[in-house]
C-alpha positions in Angstrom: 2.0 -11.1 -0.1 0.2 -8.1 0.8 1.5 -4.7 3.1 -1.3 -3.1 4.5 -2.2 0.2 6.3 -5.0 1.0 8.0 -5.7 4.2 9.8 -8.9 5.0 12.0 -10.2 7.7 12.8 -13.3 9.5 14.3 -15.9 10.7 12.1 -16.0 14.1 12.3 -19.4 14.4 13.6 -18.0 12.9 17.4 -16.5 14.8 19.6 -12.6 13.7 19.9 -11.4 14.1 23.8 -8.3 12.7 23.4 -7.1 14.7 20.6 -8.6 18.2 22.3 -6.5 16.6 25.2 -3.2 17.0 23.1 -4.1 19.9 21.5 -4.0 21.4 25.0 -1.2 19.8 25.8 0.4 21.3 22.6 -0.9 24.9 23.9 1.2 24.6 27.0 4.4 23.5 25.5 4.2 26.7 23.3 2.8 25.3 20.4 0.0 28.0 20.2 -0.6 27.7 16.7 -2.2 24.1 16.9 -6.1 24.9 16.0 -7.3 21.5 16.1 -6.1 17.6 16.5 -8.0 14.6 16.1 -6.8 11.4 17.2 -6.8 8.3 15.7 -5.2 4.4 15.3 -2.8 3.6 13.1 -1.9 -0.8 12.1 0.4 -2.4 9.8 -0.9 -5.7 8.6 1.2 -8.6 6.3 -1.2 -10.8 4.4 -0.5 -13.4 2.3 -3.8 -13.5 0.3 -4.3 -14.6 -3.4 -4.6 -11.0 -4.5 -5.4 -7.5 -4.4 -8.6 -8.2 -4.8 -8.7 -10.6 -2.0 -6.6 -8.4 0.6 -9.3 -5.5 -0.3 -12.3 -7.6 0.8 -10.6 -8.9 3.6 -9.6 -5.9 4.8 -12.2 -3.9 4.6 -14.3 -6.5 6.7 -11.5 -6.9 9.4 -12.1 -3.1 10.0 -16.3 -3.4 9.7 -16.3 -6.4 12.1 -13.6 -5.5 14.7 -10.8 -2.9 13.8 -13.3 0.0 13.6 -16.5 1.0 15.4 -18.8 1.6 12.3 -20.8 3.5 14.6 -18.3 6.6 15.2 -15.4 5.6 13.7 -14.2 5.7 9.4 -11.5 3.7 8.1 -9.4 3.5 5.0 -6.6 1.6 4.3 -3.6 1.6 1.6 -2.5 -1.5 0.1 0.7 -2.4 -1.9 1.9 -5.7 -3.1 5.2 -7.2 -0.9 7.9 -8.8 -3.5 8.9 -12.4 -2.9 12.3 -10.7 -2.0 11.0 -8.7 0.8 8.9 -10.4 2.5 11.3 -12.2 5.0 12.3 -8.3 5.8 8.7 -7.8 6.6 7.9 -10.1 9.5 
């Protein structure tokens, strides 16, 4: 069994609304030293593949096809093998 992490983000090139919006907010709470924020998404993901290997590939084309938009967004993910022991702490 395999943890997974996967954060996405905006590439750099796109303009990021949402995170100028809580940088802003940030300003008027007194935190003026906030020069720049960019929001992203963050998932947690339990898979039970075969192996690293395996939980790589399938990964990285869950975020291709559906968890990220190619198009704007970038993706990486970190990966760590789930002893037997732990995994019914997991779920």
């Amino acid at each position: 069994m395999y943890h997974a992490r996967i954060y996405v983000t905006l590439k750099a090139t796109v303009n990021d609304p949402q995170g100028n919006t809580i940088r802003d907010a940030l300003h008027s709470l007194g935190f003026t030293h906030v020069e720049a924020v960019r929001a992203g998404k963050y998932m947690d993901l339990l898979l039970t593949a075969d192996s690293e290997e395996d939980s790589r590939r399938e990964i990285t084309e869950m975020c291709r096809k559906l968890l990220a938009n190619p198009v704007i967004e970038d993706f990486q993910f970190e990966l760590e093998e789930v002893p037997p022991d732990e995994t019914s702490q997991q779920a």
